[in-house]
C-alpha positions in Angstrom: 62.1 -33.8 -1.3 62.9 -34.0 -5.1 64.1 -30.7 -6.7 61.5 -30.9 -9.0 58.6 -31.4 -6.5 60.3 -28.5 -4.4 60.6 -26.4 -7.1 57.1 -27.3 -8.3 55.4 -26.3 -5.0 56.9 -23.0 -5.0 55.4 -22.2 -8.5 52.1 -23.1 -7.4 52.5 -21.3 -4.4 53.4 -18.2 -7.2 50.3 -19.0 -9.4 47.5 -19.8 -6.1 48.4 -16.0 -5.1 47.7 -14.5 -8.6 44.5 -16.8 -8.8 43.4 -15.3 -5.4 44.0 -11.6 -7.0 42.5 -12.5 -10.1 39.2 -13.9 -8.2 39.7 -11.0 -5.2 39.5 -8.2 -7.9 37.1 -10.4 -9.8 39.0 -10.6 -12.9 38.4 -13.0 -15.8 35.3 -14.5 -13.9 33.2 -17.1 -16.4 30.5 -15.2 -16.9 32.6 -12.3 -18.2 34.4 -14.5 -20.4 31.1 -15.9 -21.9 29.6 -12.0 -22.4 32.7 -11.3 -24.2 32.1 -13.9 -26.6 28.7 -13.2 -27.0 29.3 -9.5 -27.7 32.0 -10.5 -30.3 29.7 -13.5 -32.1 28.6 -10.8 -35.1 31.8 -8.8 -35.4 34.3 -10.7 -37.9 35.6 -13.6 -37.0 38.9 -12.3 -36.3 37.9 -10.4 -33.5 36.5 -13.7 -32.1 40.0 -15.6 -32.8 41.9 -12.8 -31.2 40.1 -12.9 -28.2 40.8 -16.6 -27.6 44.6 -16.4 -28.1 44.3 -13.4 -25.7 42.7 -15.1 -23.5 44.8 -18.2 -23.3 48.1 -16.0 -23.3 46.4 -14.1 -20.1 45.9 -17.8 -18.3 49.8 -17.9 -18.0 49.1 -15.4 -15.0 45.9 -15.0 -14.2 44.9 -18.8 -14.0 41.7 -18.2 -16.4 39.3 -21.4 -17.1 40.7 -22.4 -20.6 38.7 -25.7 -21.2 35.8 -22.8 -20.9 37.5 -20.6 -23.3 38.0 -23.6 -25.9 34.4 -24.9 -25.4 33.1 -21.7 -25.8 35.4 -21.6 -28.8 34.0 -24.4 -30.0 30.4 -23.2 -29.9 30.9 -19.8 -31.1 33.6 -20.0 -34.2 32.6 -23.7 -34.7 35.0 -26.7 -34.7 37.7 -26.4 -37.3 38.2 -22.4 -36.7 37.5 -23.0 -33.0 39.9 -25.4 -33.0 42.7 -23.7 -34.6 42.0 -20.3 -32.6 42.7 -22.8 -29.2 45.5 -24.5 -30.6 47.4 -21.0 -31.7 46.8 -19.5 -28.3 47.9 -23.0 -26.5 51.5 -23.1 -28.3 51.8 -19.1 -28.3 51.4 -19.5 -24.7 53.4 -22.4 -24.4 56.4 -20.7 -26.1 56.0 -17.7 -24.3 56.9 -19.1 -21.1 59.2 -21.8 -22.2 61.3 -19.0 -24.1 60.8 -16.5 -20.8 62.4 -19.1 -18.9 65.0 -20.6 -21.0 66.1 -17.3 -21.3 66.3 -16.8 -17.2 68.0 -20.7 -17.0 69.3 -21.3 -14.0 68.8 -17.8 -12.6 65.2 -19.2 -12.6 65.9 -21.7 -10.4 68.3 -19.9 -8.2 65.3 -17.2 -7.1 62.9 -20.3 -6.5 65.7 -21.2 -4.0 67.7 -24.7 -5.8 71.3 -25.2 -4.5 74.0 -25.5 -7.8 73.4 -29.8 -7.0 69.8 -28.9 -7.2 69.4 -27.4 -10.5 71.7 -29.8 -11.6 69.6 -32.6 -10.8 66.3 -30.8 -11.7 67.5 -30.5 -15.5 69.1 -34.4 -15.9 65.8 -35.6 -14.3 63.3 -32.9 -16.3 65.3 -33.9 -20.0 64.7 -37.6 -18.7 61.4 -37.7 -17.7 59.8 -33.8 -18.6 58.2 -35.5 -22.1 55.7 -37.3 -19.7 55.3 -34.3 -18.0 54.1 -32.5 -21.1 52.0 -35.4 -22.7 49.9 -35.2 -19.4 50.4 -31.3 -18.2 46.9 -30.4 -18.9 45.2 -33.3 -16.3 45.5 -30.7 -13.7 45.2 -26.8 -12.9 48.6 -25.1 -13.1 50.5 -27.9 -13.9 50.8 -27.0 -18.0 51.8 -23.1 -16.7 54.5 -25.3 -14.4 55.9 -27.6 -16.9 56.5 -24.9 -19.4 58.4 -22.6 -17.1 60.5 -26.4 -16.3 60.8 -27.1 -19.5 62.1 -23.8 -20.5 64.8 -23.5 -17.4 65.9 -27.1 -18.1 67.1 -26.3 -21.5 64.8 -29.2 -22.9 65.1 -29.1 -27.0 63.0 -27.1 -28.6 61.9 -29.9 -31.2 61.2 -32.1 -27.9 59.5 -29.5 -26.6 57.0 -29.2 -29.3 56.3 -32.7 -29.8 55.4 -33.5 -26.9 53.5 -30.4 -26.6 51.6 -31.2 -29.4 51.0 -34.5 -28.3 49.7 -33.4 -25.2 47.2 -30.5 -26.5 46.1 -31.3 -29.9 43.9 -34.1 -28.7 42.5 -32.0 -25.6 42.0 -29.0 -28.3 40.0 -31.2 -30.5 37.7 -32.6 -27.7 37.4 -29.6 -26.1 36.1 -27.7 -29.1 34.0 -30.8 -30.8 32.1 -30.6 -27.6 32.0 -27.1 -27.0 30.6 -26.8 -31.1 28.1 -29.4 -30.1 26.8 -28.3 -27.1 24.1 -26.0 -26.3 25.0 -22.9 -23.5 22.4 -23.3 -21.4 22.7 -27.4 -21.3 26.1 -28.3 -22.0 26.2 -31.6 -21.9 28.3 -32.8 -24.6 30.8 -30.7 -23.3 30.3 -31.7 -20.0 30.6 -35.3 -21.0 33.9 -33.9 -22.8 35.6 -32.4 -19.7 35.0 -35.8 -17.7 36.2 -38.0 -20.4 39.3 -35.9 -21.4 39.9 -35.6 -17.2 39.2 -39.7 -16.6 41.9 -40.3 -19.6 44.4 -38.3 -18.6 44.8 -39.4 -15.0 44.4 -43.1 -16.4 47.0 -42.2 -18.7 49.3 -40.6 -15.3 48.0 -43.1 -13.4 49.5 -46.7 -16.2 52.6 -44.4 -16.7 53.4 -44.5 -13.2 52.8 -48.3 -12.8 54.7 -48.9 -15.4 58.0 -46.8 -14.1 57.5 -48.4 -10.7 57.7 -51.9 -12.7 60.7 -51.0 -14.8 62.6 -49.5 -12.4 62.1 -52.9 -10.1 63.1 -55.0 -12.6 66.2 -52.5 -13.1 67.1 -53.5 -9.4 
C-alpha cells in the first residue's frame, strides 16, 4: 500500500470517530446550523460573517456540512459578502492545519505509524503530485481536512500551497454561494442544482486527471 493511501486511511479513520461524537452528542446538526443563522439575520452583519469563519474553522474537527454553511451564506449575507465570509473561513482553515502540521513534520507522520523510507517517500510523491490533490480536495468529505494536514507535514511551499488552494476553492466558493443567494430555504433548488454540478465536475475533473497520468506514465515506459 502507498504511504500516502496508508497514511490517508488512518486520518479518516481519525476524522469518522470525531464525526461519530459530533453526531452521537448531536453537535453541529443542520438544523442548528440553519437556526443559528436565522437568529443572527438582523444583528450586524459581522456577527453573521463571524459565525461562518467559526463555523468552517470548527469543520477541521467536527466534520460540519460546509457546502450548507456557504449556501446558507449565500442566502443570508448575499453573494459578494457571502462569498468573501466562505472564502476567509476556507483559507483560515486551510492554514490552520497546514501550519499545525508543518510545524509537527515528520513527528506527524511518525504517530500515524510511517517508517523513516515512508515519510520519505510520502513528501517526494505529495510535492510531486499534492497540487492535484488540492485543486480537487473538496470532491469528497474529509479529503480537504486530509490534504491540508499532507500538505503541511510534507513541507509543500507555502506559495504552492496557496495557489492551488485557491484554485481549488474559489470556484466552489462562488457556486456554492451564487446558489445559496439564489435559492429559496424551503425549495432549494438552485442550490441543489449547485451541489450536483460542482460534485459531477469535480470527479470528471479527478476522473480526466487520472486518465491522463495513466497515459503519460505508459508512454514514459
Amino acid at each position: 500500500m502507498h504511504p500516502i493511501i496508508k497514511v490517508s486511511l488512518r486520518l479518516v479513520a481519525l476524522f469518522i470517530g470525531l464525526l461519530l461524537l459530533t453526531r452521537l452528542m448531536g453537535w453541529f446538526d443542520l438544523s442548528d446550523i440553519k437556526r443559528w443563522f436565522e437568529l443572527l439575520q438582523h444583528q450586524p452583519v459581522e456577527s453573521l460573517i463571524a459565525l461562518v469563519i467559526a463555523l468552517l474553522l470548527a469543520d477541521l474537527l467536527f466534520s460540519i456540512p460546509t457546502v450548507w454553511v456557504a449556501l446558507f451564506a449565500g442566502y443570508f449575507l448575499g453573494f459578494q459578502i457571502g462569498f468573501g465570509a466562505v472564502f476567509l473561513g476556507l483559507i483560515t482553515a486551510a492554514f490552520c492545519a497546514y501550519e499545525a502540521s508543518r510545524g509537527m513534520g515528520l513527528q506527524l507522520f511518525s504517530r500515524l505509524g510511517l517508517s523513516a523510507g515512508e515519510q520519505a517517500k510520502v513528501q517526494d510523491d505529495f510535492l510531486s503530485y499534492g497540487s492535484l490533490m488540492l485543486l480537487l480536495s473538496r470532491s469528497a468529505p474529509m479529503l480537504p481536512e486530509i490534504t491540508y494536514c499532507l500538505a503541511g507535514a510534507a513541507k509543500m511551499p507555502r506559495l504552492k500551497f496557496t495557489l492551488f488552494f485557491c484554485l481549488g476553492h474559489i470556484p466552489y466558493a462562488l457556486l456554492t454561494t451564487y446558489a445559496g443567494s439564489r435559492s429559496n430555504l424551503e425549495a432549494p433548488y438552485p442550490a441543489l442544482a449547485a451541489l450536483l454540478l460542482l460534485y459531477a465536475g469535480l470527479w470528471g475533473a479527478a476522473f480526466v486527471l487520472k486518465r491522463k497520468h495513466k497515459t503519460v506514465h505508459s508512454d514514459l515506459t
